[in-house]
N, C-alpha and C positions, 0 to 999 in steps of 0.2 A: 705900952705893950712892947715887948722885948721881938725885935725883929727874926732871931734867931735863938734856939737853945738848943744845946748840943749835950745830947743823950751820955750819962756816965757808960751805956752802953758800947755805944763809939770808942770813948776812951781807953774801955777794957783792952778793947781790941787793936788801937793806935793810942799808946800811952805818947807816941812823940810828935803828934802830927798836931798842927796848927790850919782852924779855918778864919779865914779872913772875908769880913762882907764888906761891901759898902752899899752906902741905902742910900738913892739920889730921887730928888721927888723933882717935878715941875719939867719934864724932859718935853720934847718934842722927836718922836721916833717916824714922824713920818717920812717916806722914802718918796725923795726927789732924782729923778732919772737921768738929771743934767750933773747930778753930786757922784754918781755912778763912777766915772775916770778917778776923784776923790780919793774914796773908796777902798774902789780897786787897787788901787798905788800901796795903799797904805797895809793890803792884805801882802800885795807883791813884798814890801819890803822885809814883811815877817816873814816871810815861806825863806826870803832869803837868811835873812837872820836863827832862821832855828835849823839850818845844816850843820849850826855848832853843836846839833844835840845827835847828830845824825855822822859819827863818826867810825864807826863798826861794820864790818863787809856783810855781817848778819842783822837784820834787820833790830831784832830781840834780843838781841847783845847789849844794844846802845841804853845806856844808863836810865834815861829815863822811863826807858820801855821798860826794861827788866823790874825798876823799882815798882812800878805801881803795877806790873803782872804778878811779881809777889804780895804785894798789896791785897790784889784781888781774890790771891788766893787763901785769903786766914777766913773768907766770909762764902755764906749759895750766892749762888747770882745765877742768871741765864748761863747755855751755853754760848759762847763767844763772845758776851761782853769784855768792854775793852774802855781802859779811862779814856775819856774825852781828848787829852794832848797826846793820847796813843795814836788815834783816830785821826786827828789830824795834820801828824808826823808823819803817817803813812799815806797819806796822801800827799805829803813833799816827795816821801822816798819813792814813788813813785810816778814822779814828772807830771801829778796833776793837779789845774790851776783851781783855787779859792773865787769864787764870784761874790756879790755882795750878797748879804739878805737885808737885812736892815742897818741904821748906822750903831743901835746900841749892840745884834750880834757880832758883826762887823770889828767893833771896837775892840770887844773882850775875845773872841779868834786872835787878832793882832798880837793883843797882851798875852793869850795863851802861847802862841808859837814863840816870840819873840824872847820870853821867858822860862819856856818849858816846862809851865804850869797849868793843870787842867784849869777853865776856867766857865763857868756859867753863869746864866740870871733870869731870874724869874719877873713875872708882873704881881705886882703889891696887890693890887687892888682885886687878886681875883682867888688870893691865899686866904682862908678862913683863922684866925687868930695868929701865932708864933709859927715859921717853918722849923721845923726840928729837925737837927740831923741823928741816928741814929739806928737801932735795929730791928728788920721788919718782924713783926710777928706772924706775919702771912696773911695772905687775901686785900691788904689793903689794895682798894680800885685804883686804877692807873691806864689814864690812854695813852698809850706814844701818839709824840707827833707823827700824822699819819697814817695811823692804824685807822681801821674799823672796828675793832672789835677793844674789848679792857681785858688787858694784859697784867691782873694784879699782884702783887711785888710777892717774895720767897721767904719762909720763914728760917730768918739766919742773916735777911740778905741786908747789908749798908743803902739806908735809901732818906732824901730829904719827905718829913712830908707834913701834912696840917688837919686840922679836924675832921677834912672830908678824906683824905687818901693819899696815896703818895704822892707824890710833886715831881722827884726826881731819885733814878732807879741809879745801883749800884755807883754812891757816888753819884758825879757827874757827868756817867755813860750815856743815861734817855731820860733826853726830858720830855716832858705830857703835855699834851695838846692845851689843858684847863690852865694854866697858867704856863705857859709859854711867851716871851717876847715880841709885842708887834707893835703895828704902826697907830694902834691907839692907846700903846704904853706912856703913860705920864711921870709913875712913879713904879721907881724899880728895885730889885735887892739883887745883884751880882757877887758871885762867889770866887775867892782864889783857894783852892787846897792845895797840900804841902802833908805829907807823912815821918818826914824826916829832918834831921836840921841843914842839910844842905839844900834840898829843897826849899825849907824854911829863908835862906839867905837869897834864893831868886825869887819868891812869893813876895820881900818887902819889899824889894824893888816895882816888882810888878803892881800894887798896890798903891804905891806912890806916882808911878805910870797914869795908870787905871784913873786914880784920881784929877791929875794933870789932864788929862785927854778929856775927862770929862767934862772938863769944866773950859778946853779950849772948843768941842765939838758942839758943846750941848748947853752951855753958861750955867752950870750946876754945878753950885759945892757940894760934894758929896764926904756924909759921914762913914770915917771908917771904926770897925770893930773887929778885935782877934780874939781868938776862942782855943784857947790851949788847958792842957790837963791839971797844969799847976793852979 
């Protein structure tokens, strides 16, 4: 079974963009309190390293913001969603600190700032066949993390999802509570998306990253996969 497939629909709509997976089985996610300082360091040194994306007196000026608010705008989405490296750029441009959550969120934040590449991942084992990336037809079921109620996806709207419902909403804006990353994730599928070819040149890096840390943090080779139009 093919871990991911990525909708001609996607495509229509980003003829330039490239997604990159990697699929790492045999993990240990459990969160150790004394690995915390670890961690932490390691978020610290991204927050420092992606002020190189954070060069403009206006917030939404800054390149990688602007690319993927246009991005967002060719597709429905909620009001005020915002890619994921948006999200967490504006929390450096605004002097506030990244804490841990687990080591495999943890890891892929790092690569996403560090890089200035949205970045996510799901749990394998709680995905009903292929994740697909593609376009909602509406209504599919969808909990945020931390909602109460199901919040289901837009018809129009860019979202990952699998037999049961969506996975993950515009992009890699909200991820859902059903297959979310935790501490009894063993086998996992993480995402780097890219819409452009410049973008495309800091996603391989990040990938080769990504892969590296995995296998220095977690002793898992993890297989990578890229998904482009051609």
């Amino acid at each position: 079974m093919t871990a991911l497939v990525v909708d001609s629909a996607f495509w229509d709509l980003f003829p330039d963009a490239q997604i990159s997976i990697l699929v790492a089985h045999g993990l240990d996610n459990s969160v150790d309190e004394s690995q915390d300082p670890h961690y932490q360091a390691i978020l610290d040194e991204a927050m420092k390293q992606s002020h190189q994306y954070l060069t403009e007196d206006t917030f939404r000026d800054n390149a990688v913001v602007s690319q993927w608010r246009d991005a967002y705008s060719k597709f429905k989405k909620k009001k005020g969603a915002r890619s994921s490296i948006e999200a967490l750029l504006k929390r450096v441009d605004q002097g506030k600190q990244l804490s841990p959550i687990n080591p495999l969120v943890d890891v892929y934040n790092s690569i996403s700032l560090t890089y200035g590449v949205p970045c996510g991942g799901e749990d394998l084992a709680t995905i009903d066949g292929s994740m697909h990336l593609g376009v909602a037809e509406g209504g599919e079921p969808f909990k945020p993390l931390g909602a109460d109620e199901d919040e289901p996806a837009l018809p129009g709207e860019v979202i990952y999802y699998d037999k049961i419902g969506a996975i993950c909403r515009c992009f890699n804006w909200r991820d859902g509570e059903r297959t979310m990353l935790t501490e009894k994730t063993t086998d996992a599928i993480l995402v780097i998306e890219a819409i452009n070819a410049e973008q495309r040149e800091r996603q391989t890096e990040a990938v080769a990253e990504l892969k590296a840390r995995l296998k220095t943090e977690f002793g898992v080779d993890a297989e990578i996969s890229n998904f482009t139009a051609e």
